[in-house]
Structures are given as structure tokens and as C-alpha cells.
N, C-alpha and C positions, 0 to 999 in steps of 0.2 A: 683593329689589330690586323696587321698581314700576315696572313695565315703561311705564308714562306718565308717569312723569318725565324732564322737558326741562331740558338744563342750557342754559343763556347764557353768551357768551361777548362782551363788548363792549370797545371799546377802550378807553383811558383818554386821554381828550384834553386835560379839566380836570374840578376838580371840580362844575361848577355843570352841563354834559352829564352828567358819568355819573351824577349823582343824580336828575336828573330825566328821566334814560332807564330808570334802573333801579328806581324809582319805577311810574314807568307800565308797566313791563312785572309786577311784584309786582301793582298793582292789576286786573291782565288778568283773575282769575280762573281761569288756566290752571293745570296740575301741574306748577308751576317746581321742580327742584330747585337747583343750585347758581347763584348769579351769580356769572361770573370775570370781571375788568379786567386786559385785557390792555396792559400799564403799560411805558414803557422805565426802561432798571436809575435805579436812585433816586428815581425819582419815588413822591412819596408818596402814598400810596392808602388812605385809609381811609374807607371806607362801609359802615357795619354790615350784619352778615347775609352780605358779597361776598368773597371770595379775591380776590389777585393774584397774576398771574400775568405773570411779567418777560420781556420780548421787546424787541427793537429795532425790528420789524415784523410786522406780520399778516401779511401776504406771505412770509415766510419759511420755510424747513421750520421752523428751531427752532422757530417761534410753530406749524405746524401740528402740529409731534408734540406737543407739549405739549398743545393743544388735545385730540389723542389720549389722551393719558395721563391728562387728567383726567377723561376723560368714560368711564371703566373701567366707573362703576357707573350708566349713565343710559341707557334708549333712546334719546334724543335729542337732536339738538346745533342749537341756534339760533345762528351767527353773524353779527355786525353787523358789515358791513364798514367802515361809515363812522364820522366825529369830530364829530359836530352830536347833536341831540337826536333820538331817535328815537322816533317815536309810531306804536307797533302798533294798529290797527283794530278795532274792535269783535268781539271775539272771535276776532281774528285768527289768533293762537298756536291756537287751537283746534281753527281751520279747518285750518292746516298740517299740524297732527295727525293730524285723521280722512284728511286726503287721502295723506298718508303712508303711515297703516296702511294705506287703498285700493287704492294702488299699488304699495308695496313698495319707492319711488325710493329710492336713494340718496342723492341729493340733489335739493330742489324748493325753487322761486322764484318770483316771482309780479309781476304788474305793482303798479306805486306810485305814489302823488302826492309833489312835490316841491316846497318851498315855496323859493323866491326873492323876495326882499324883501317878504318877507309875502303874496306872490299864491303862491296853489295850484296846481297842472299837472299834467293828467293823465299819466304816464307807462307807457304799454303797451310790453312789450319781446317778444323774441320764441320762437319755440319752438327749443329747443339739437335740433341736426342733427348726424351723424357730422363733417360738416366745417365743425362749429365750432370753429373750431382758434383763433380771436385770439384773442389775447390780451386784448384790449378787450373782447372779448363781454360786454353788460351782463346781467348778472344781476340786477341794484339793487342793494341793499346788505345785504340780509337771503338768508343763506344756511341752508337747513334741512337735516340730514344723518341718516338711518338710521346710528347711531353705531359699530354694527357694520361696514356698509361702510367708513366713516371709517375704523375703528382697521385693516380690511383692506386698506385702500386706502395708508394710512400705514403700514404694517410693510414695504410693498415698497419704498419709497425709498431709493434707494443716490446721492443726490447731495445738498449741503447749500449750498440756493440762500439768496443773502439778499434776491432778488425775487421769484422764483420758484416759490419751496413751495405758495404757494395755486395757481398754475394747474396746477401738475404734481400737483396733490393731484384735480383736476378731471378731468383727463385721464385721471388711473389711474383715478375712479370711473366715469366712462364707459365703461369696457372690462371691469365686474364687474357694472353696475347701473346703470339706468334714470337721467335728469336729466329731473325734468319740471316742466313753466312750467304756473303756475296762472295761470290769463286771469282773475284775480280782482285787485283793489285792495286790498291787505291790511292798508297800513302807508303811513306818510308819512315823508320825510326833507328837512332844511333843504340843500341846496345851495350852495356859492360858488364855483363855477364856472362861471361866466356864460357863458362862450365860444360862440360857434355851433358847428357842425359844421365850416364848412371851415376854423376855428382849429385844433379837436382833432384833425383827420385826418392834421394832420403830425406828433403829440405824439413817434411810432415812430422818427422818423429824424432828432430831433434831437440833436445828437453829445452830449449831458451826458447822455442816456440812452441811449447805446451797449452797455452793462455790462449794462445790463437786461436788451438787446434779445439780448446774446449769452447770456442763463442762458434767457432764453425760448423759443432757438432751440433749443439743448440739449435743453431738457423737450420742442418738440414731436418733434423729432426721433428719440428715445426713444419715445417715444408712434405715429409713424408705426412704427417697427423695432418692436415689441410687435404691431402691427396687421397687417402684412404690406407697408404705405404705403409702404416706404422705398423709395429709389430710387440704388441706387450711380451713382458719376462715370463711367457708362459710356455711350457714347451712337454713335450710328449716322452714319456718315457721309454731307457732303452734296456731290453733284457740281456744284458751282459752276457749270461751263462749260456743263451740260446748257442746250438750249432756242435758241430763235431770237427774238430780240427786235430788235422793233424801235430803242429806245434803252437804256442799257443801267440807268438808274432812271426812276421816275417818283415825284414827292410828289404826295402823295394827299390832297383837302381836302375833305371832306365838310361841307355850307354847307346850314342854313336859316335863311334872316332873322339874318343877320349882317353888313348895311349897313355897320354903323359899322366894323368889325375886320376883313372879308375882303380889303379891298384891302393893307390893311399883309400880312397873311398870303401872298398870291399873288406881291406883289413882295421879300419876305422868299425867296418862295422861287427867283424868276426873275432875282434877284442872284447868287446861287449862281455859283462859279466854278469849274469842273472839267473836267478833260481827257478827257470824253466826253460823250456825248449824251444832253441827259434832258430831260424834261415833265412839266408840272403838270396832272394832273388833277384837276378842282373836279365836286364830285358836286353839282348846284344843287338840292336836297331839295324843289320845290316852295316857292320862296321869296316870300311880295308885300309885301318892304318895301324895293324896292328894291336887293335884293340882284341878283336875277337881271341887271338891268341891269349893275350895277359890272362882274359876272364877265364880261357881254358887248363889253363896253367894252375891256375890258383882251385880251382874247381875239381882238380881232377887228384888232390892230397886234400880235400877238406868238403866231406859232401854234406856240410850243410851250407853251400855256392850249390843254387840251382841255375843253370845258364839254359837260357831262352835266346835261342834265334829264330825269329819270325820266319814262318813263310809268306808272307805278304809282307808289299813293298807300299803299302801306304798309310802307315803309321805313324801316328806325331807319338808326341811324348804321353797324351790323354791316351791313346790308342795300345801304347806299351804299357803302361798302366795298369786297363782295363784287361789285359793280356796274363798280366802277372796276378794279379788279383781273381782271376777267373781260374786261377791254376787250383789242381787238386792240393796241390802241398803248401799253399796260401795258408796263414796262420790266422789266427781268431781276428790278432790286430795287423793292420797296413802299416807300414811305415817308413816316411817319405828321408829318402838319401839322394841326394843329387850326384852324379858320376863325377863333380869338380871339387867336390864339398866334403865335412871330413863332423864327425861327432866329438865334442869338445873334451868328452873322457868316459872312459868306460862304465858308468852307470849311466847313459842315456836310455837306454832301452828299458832300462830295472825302471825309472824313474816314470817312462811313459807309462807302460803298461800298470805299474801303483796308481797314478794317476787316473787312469780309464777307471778303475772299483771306487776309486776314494770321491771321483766327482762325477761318477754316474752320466758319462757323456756320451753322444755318438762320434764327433768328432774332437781333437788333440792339438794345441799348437803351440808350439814351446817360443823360447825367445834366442835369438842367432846374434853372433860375434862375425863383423866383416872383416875379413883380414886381406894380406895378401897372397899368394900361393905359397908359401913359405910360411903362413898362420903366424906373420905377425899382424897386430892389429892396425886394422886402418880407419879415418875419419868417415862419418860420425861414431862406430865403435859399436855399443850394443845395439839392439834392433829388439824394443821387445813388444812391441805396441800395444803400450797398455791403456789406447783409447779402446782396446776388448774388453769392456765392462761387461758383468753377469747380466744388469739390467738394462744395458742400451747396446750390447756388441753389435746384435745382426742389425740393427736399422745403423747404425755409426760406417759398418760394414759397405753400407752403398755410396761413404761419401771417399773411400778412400781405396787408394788402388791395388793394394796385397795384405794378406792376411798373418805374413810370418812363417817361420817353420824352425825347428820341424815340424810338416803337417803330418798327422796321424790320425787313421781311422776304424770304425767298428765293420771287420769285413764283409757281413750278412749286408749292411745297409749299404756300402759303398759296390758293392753288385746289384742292387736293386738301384740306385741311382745313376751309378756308371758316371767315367768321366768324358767331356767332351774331344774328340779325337784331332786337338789341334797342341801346339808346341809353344803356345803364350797364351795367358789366362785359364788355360785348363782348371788349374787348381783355384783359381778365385772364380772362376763358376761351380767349381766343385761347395767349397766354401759357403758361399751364397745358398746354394741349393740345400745343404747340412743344416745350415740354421735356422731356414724358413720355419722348420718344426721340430730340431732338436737342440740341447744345448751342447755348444763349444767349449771344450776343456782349455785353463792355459796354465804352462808353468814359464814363469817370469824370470825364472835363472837361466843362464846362455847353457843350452844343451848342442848347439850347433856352430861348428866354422862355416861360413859361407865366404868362399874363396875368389877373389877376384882377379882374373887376366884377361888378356884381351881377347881370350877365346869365348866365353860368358857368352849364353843367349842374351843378357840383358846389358852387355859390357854400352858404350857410350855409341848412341845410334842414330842415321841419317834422320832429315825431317820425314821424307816418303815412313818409314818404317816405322817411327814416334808416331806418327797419324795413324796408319794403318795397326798398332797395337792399341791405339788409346780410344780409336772408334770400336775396337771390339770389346772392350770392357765395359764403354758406353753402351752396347746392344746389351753384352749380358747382363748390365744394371737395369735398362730398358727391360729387357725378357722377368726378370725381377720383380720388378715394383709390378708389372702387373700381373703378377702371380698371386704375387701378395696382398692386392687389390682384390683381385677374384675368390682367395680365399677369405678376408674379411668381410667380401660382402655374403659368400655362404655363410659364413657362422652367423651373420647377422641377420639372414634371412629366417 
């Protein structure tokens, strides 16, 4: 066997891609040994010199054992994940090679350019962390594997997913061997998926891919219980009645420069009908476009509007939070309004606060309606995420990247846990942190408008910014699992 030979592995889309992918990958000058086309049953495949090989999908276990079983006689296995024309980089395959044999990775990936309608794009993605659990995690499309770890990583599979085989193939090799991201441009890949970012963000919790989302959940969850991560349905009780508050909620609306949307939000929230006593606090971030004014206005004919303007200038949205909530006039329950965002009708607050007694929780998270600013509705429409099961949420919790809202919390404990003082992911390390030992309430009817303009912290976003929020989700899942590691291995001491 020559230990530098690389088998390929690409799909079969049509014949006019796979021959001019596999084309340019023969002329790389690299130690190719086999090309396989990985083809669904019938289709015909003939390209001299290539094997097929019959699958329904690359995602699959069938398609990854096979992938296994061919590559018996090869160091190494180059997989193409995508269906367009793929053009490897000037001795790119070559570069993946030494850097392989340097490291010893399992599997390695590397940044790419992506052509859309004939314009190029630079595409950097980012470094794999213990709690890179999504499933989305982009690796690009080109997957490089230590063949050995493969066929080790594939012989332990005891579940036969028809989405899932490629992430749980990822998973087991991160628990034998090294994943490591080349900050190099290796290769280029045609794209038609135009979408921005805040299109694709809701891809996970649209109901036609529920099936997915449940073999997904599966594989991480296997993956946490292998690790030590898992967390049984067992959880710590919260004394509701503790504490002396002055009213018994307050909604919580953390505001900079939200002119145009904070008034609907405030009276969204001072509509509210309920058979006890509660207030809005508006955390005014240092506003000058006119915002501070509106909250004064409204605040100053209706004093249950408590308005907060900080004297410190370096506060994220965790930071006004922990601001509002810290307040004497902070009520028993937190409860979370976004300054763009609007409550879908006057019992939301009745409905949380019933909830909090009837399911004995520390934290609350209802299910949200995306509309447009004008609250009509927009695609995908509800938002309820009902992969929050009683008995798997907090571990299902690390493979996905929000947890819904409206979030709502038990005031006593969200002062003793505090939120992190930044302005993305606050609330899903908050989340995270809640459930590691207590349980999360949901109610599954739409209690929430979540308002979309192009003003949105989360509206559609550069690649720098997409990276730079998606590796911090990755730390605070990282920060996570080994939390929850350290705590299973006390109790089991």
C-alpha cells in the first residue's frame, strides 16, 4: 500500500459537475488513488477511471460506512460535500496532505472561496471547539480524514441514521482524534444558496425538518453520554415564595436608539392584564436618537415605567440586564421584551407568571411569531422549539443555537447567576447555565411578536460577524459541557 494515496469521494449531481470536478481534481498533480461517485440507486454513472458507489445520501450512515469500506486500502479520504463544480487550489490536495501527516488530525478543513453568480467570496470559517456541537457547523464542503480514524470512528456506530451518519461520524472523531481548521484558502465552491443569515437561522425549527432534527438530537446526545456531558431529567427544586418583592413581575427592556420601536414595545407591555402587580423596566443604554426622550414621556404619566439610564458606558445588553434586575423595584419574575418586539396580546404576562406556580420552574420560555414591523407574519412563522423536551431540553440545548422567547426568570436566582455582559448570546449562556440544575418552563402558544427590520441585532450578517458570534456560542458550549462534566463526576465521586 502507498501510504500517500488519497482516495475521493464526490457526489454525483449530474454528469457535466462530476466530470469536470473530477477532472480538475486528476490534474492537481496529487497521489490520487480511487475516485468514487457517490450516486442515488439508478442513476447512471459512467466516468472512466471512477467507481460508484450507491447511496440515497452523503449524510447517511449507509453512505458513511461505505465511504469506510472503500477506503480499506488508502491513507486518506478527501470528501466533497457539495453538488456544483468543485475547483481544488493550486496544490491544494497537497497542502492537506503534509498538514495532515503534521498533525496527525483526523479530520481537517480549511477556509474557501465561494462563487455566486460568477463574483468570488472570500469564505473563512472557524476553529472546531469541544462545543461545537451544531449541526450546521460549517466546515465548507471539502472534508479531509486520517482513514484510519474514519474506519475507527465508523466501526463504533450502532444507529442507522438517514440524516445524520455524517454528523455522528464527526462527533465520534472528535472523541479519538484531533479536528483541525487550516486558516488557509484551499479550494473554491459554486453556491445557490443565496439566503442571508437571518433566513438560514431558522432552517432547525422548520416543521418539514423535524425528522432531522430528531436523529440529530439523538447523535448529540450519544455524544454528550460518551463524554460525561449528559445530564439526566433530574433537577433541583425552586422555592417560589422565597423573597419580598415589591411587585410580583417586572418586563425588562433594555433600549439604545430604538426611536422608532420602543414605544410600541413599552405599551405592548403596560397593556398587559393581570391580577397582580407589575412594572416595566426600560434600561435607556445611553441613547441620542431620541429614544431617551419617548421612555421619558411615557414614564412620566405612568409610573409603573421605571427608566434606567446608566452611569456607566460599558454595558451590553447582559450588562443592562443585570442592571434592571439588580433594581430595588425588580419584581419576583424577570421578564424578557426586546425594545423592537411587541407581546402577542394582553394575557402574556397573566400566562407567564401562572406558569411559573403550575410548573414549578426556575426559568420560562414561551414560543414567538416572526413578523414584519408592521406584525404581519413572516416565513417560517411560529418559532416554538419544541426540541425543549422535559426529559432531554438542557442536553438537546448544546446542539442548537437559541432557546426561544419570551425568556423568563425566577428573580432570586437570576441575581445569584447574573447574566454575561455582552450583546449576543447572553441569553443562551444565561439559558445554559439555568438548566444545568434547574428546570425550564415552556409554553408553546405564540406569546411573542419578534419583529424583523434591518435594524435587528440578528438582521442578515457579514461572514467576519457570523464567525465572530458563532465561535462564541461555541465557547459558551465549550465553558458547558465542562461544567457538566465536573459536576457528574462529583456526584459520582
Amino acid at each position: 500500500m502507498n501510504d500517500n494515496i488519497i482516495d475521493i469521494f464526490i457526489p454525483f449531481a449530474d454528469m457535466q459537475q462530476a466530470k469536470a470536478t473530477v477532472e480538475g481534481i486528476r490534474g492537481s498533480g496529487a497521489p490520487i488513488g480511487d475516485i468514487y461517485l457517490l450516486a442515488a440507486c439508478g442513476c447512471e454513472v459512467e466516468i472512466p477511471g471512477c467507481k460508484a458507489i450507491e447511496t440515497e445520501s452523503i449524510y447517511s450512515t449507509d453512505a458513511v460506512r461505505k465511504i469506510a469500506a472503500a477506503s480499506c486500502n488508502c491513507r486518506y479520504v478527501m470528501l466533497y460535500t457539495g453538488h456544483n463544480v468543485l475547483n481544488m487550489g493550486y496544490l491544494a490536495i497537497q497542502r492537506f496532505l503534509r498538514l495532515a501527516e503534521d498533525t496527525g488530525a483526523g479530520l481537517l478543513y480549511s477556509d474557501y472561496h465561494t462563487e455566486i453568480d460568477g463574483r468570488r467570496q472570500a469564505v473563512p470559517v472557524i476553529d472546531y471547539q469541544p462545543g461545537s456541537l451544531r449541526d450546521d457547523f460549517n466546515f465548507g464542503s471539502v472534508m479531509f480524514f486520517f482513514a484510519a480514524a474514519l474506519r475507527e470512528a465508523v466501526s463504533g456506530m450502532d444507529e442507522d441514521y438517514a440524516s445524520a451518519g455524517l454528523y455522528d461520524l464527526r462527533l465520534r472523531l472528535s472523541r479519538i482524534s484531533a479536528i483541525v481548521h487550516i486558516n488557509e484558502y484551499l479550494y473554491s465552491d459554486v453556491t445557490s444558496d443565496t439566503r442571508g443569515s437571518a433566513q438560514k437561522m431558522f432552517d432547525y425549527v422548520d416543521p418539514k425538518n423535524r425528522a432531522v432534527q430528531l436523529e440529530m438530537e439523538k447523535a448529540c446526545t450519544a455524544h454528550l453520554k460518551a463524554i460525561g456531558g449528559y445530564l439526566s431529567p433530574e433537577f433541583k427544586d425552586v422555592p417560589l415564595d422565597g423573597g419580598d418583592f415589591p411587585v410580583e413581575a417586572s418586563v425588562i427592556i433594555p433600549v439604545r436608539n430604538r426611536v422608532g420601536t420602543v414605544r410600541d414595545a413599552i405599551m405592548s407591555a403596560l397593556s398587559q392584564k393581570a391580577g397582580f402587580e407589575y412594572n416595566v423596566i426600560v434600561v435607556d443604554n445611553h441613547s441620542d436618537d431620541g429614544t431617551t426622550e419617548a421612555v421619558a414621556s411615557i414614564a412620566s404619566v405612568d409610573p409603573r415605567v421605571v427608566h434606567i439610564r446608566p452611569d456607566r458606558t460599558d454595558l451590553g445588553i447582559g450588562g443592562c440586564w443585570n442592571l434592571a434586575v439588580a433594581h430595588p423595584l425588580c419584581g419576583k419574575f424577570a421578564v424578557q421584551l426586546d425594545s423592537d418586539d411587541m407581546y402577542s396580546g394582553d394575557s402574556t404576562l397573566s400566562r407567564i407568571v401562572s406558569a411559573f406556580y403550575e410548573q414549578k420552574c426556575a426559568m420560562l420560555v414561551g414560543s414567538y411569531m416572526l413578523t414584519d414591523i408592521n406584525c404581519n407574519p413572516i416565513p417560517p412563522g411560529v418559532i416554538d422549539h419544541r426540541e425543549w423536551t422535559p426529559d432531554n431540553g438542557r442536553n438537546n440545548a448544546l446542539r442548537i443555537n437559541g432557546l426561544g422567547a419570551p425568556r423568563c426568570f425566577y428573580t432570586p436566582l437570576l441575581r445569584r447567576i447574573q447574566i454575561p455582559n455582552t450583546s449576543y448570546g447572553e441569553d443562551y449562556a444565561l439559558g445554559l447555565a439555568f438548566s444545568r440544575e434547574y428546570r425550564i418552563g415552556r409554553i408553546y402558544d405564540v406569546l411573542y411578536l419578534c419583529r424583523r427590520w434591518e435594524g435587528n441585532s440578528d438582521a442578515s450578517l457579514d461572514v467576519a460577524r457570523l464567525n465572530a458570534n458563532n465561535l462564541y456560542k461555541d465557547k459558551i458550549r465549550s465553558w458547558e459541557i465542562q461544567a457538566r462534566k465536573t459536576m457528574n463526576a462529583v456526584r459520582q465521586a
